[in-house]
N, C-alpha and C positions, 0 to 999 in steps of 0.2 A: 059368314063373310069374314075374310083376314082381313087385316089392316097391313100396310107397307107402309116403309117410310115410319116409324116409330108412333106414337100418341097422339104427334100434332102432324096437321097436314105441311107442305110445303110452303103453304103461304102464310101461314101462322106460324112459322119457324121465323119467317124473313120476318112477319111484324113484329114478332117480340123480339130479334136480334136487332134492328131497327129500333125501336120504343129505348132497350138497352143499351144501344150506343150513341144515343141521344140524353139519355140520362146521366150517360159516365161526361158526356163533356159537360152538363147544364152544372153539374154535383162540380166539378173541377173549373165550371167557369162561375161557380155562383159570385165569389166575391169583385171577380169581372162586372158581372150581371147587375150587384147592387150597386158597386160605383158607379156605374154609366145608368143608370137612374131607373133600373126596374125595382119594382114594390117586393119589399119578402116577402107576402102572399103569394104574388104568383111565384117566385123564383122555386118556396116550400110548396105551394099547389104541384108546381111538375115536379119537382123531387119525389112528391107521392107520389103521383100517377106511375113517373118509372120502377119506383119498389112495387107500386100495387100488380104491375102487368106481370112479370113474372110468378110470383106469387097466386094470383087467376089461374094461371096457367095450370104451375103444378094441382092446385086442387080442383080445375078443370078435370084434369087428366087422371086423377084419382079418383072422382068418381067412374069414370070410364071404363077405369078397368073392375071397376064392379060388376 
């Protein structure tokens, strides 16, 4: 069976270009985010989560092509 559409399916493109352009604005509204009174926990919790999702991804995809 081929694969189209490259390593990740179509909907898994959109969630990590999504997860990724939600982190470019969180990363550039952080000092936003702390002054209006969110905790640096969370504001560092989703910083990780958005580096962690691409990251998954590629070594998703690398075992795959095992």
């Amino acid at each position: 069976m081929t694969r189209r559409g490259g390593l990740l399916g179509p909907t898994a493109v959109r969630v990590v270009a999504l997860v990724l352009a939600v982190g470019m604005i969180a990363g550039i509204g952080a000092p936003y985010l702390l002054q209006a009174g969110v905790s640096l926990w969370a504001v560092l919790l989703l910083v990780l989560i958005v580096l962690a999702v691409p990251v998954v991804a590629v070594v998703r995809s690398d075992r795959s092509r095992r």
